[in-house]
C-alpha positions as CSV (number, residue, x, y, z in Angstrom):
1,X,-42.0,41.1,18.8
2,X,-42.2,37.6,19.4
3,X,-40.8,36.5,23.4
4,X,-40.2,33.4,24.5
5,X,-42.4,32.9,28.1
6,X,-41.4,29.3,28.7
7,X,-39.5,29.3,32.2
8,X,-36.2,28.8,31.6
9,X,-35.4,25.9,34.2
10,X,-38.2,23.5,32.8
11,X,-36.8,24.4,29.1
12,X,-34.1,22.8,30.1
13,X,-34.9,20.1,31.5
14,X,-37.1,19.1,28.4
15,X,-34.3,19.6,26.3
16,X,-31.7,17.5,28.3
17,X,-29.6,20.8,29.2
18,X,-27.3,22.1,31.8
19,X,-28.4,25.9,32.7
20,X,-25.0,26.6,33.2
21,X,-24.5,27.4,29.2
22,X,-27.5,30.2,29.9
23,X,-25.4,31.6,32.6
24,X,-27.7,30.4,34.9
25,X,-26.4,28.8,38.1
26,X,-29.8,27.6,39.2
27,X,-30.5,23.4,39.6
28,X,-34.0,21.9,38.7
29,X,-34.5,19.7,41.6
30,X,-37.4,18.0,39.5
31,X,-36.9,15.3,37.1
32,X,-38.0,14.8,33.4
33,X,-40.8,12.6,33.7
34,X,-40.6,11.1,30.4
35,X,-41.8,8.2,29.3
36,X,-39.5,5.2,27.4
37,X,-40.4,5.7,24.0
38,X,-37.6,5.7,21.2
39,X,-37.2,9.0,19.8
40,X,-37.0,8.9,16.0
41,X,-34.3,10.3,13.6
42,X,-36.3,13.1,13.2
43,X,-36.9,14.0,17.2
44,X,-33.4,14.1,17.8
45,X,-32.3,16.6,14.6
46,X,-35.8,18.7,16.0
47,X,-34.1,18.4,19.5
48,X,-30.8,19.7,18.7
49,X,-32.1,22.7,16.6
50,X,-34.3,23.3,19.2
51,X,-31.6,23.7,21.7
52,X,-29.3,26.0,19.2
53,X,-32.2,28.2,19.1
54,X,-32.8,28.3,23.0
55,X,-29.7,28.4,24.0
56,X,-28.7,31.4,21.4
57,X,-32.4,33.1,22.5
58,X,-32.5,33.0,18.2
59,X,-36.5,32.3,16.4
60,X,-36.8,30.1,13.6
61,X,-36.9,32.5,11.0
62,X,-33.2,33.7,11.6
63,X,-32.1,30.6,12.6
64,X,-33.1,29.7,9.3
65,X,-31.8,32.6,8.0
66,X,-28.3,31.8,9.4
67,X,-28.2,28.2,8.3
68,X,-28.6,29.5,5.3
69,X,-25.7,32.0,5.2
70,X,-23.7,28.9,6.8
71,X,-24.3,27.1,3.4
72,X,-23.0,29.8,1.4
73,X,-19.6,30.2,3.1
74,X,-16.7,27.8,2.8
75,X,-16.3,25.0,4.9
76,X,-18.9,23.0,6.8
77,X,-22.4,24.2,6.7
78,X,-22.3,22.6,10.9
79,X,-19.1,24.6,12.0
80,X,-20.5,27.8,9.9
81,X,-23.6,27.7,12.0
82,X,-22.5,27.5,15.1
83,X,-19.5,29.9,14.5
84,X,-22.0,32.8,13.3
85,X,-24.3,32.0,16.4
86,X,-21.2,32.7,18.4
87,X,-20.3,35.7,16.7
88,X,-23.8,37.2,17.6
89,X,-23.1,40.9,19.9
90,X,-25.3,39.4,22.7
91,X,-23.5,36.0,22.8
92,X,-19.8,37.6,22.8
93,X,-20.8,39.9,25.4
94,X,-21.8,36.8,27.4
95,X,-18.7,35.3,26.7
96,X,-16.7,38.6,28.1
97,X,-18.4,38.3,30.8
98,X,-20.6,41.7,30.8
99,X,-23.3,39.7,31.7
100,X,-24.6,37.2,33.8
101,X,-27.0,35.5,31.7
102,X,-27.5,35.5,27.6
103,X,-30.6,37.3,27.9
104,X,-29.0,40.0,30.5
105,X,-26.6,40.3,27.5
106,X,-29.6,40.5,24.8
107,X,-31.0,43.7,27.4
108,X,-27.1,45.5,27.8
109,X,-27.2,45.2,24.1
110,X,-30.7,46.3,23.4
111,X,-30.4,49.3,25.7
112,X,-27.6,50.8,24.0
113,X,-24.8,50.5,26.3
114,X,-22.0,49.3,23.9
115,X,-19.9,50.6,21.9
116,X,-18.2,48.5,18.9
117,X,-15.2,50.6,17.4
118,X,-16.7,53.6,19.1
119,X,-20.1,53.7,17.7
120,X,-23.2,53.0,19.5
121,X,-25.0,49.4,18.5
122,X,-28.0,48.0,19.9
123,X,-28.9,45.1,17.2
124,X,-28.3,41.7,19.4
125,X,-27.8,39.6,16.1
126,X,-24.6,42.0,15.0
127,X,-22.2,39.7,13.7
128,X,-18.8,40.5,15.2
129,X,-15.4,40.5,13.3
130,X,-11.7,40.1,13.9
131,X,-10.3,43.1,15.6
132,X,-13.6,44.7,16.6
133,X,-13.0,46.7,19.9
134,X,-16.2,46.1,22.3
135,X,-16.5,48.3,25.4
136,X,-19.2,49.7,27.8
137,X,-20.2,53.6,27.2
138,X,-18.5,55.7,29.6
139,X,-21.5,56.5,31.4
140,X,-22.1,52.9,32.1
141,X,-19.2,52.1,33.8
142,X,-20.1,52.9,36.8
143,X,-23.5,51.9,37.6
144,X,-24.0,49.2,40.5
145,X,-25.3,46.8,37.4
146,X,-21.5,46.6,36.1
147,X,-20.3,46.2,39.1
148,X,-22.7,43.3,40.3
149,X,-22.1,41.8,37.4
150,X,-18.2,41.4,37.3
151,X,-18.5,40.5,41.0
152,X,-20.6,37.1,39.5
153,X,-18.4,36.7,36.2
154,X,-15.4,36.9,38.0
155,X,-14.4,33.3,37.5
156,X,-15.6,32.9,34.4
157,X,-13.1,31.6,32.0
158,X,-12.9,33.9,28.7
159,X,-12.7,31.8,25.1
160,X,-9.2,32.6,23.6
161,X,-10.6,34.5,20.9
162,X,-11.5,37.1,22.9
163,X,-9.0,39.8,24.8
164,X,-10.9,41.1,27.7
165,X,-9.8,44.0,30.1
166,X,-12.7,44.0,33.0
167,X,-11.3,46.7,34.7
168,X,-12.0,49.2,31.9
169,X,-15.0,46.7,31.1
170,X,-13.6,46.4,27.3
171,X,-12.8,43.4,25.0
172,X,-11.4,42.5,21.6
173,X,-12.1,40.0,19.3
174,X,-8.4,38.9,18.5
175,X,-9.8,35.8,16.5
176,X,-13.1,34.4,14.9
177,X,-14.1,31.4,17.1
178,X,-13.4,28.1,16.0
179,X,-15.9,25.3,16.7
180,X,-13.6,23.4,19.1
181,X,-14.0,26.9,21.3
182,X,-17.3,26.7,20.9
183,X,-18.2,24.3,24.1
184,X,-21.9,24.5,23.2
185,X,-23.4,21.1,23.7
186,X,-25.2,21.0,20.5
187,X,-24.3,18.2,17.9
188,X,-24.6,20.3,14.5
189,X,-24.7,18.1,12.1
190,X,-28.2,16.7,13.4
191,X,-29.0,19.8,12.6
192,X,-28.1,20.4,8.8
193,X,-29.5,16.4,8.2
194,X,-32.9,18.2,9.1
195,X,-32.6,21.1,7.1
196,X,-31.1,19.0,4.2
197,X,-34.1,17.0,3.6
């Protein structure tokens, strides 16, 4: 299986991005060092696909793979992308606030501690749907893990497509995400100019 080793912090800062949409409350103290050049059409689409992909932890082959489903539903190809990335298990569960970082989120899922309408998934890249019931298995619930974590997510605000009940660490998806409620600083349609040519 492919794993991304670049540390996280200087990803970031090479692609112009706040860790704060990773979860991550961490500040580079360094600065880009980059030199004035003029970045071309094509660096700036590369750049902004790049930073769907890291910020979603998705490889290029299902990114591709998505953008491609985007197409083939209604609407903007754009808007279709970055709705499905949101819909991703690992990113909702993020979102809930089950998890401090995306790739904490990525682990809860992968180690089988949810349950989506009462069955056991552990595929990150599950695509959620309206009126799916997400909840941590019973046995879960009380680990120090849980615990630690709502103590960090606290504060975090919750998109209003999602219902979430921390106590009983459970959510529902009420709604499919719009892209206005997706506050992902990624400009999309750089990214279908570069997979339309």
């Amino acid at each position: 299986m492919a794993v991304d080793r670049v540390p996280v912090l200087k990803r970031c800062r090479s692609l112009g991005l706040e860790p704060s949409y990773l979860g991550i409350d961490k500040k580079s103290n360094r600065e880009l060092k980059r030199a004035n050049r003029k970045v071309s059409e094509y660096g700036m689409q590369l750049r902004e696909k790049q930073k769907a992909k890291f910020i979603y932890g998705v490889l290029e082959k299902p990114f591709r793979n998505y953008y491609a489903k985007a197409e083939r539903m209604e609407g903007q190809a754009g808007e279709n992308l970055m709705i499905l990335l949101e819909r991703r298990l690992d990113s909702v569960i993020f979102r809930m606030g089950f998890a401090r970082t995306r790739r904490e989120a990525r682990q809860i899922v992968d180690h089988k501690q949810l349950l989506v309408n009462g069955k056991s998934v552990n595929i990150p890249s599950y695509l959620v749907k309206a009126g799916d019931v997400i909840e941590v298995k019973e046995k879960c619930k009380s680990s120090q893990r849980f615990k630690d974590v709502l103590e960090v997510t606290g504060g975090r605000i919750v998109p209003a497509w999602l219902d979430v009940d921390a106590e009983n660490l459970r959510g529902t998806v009420s709604a499919l995400p719009t892209r206005e409620e997706i506050d992902v600083p990624v400009n999309e349609m750089l990214i279908v100019e570069l997979y339309s040519k």
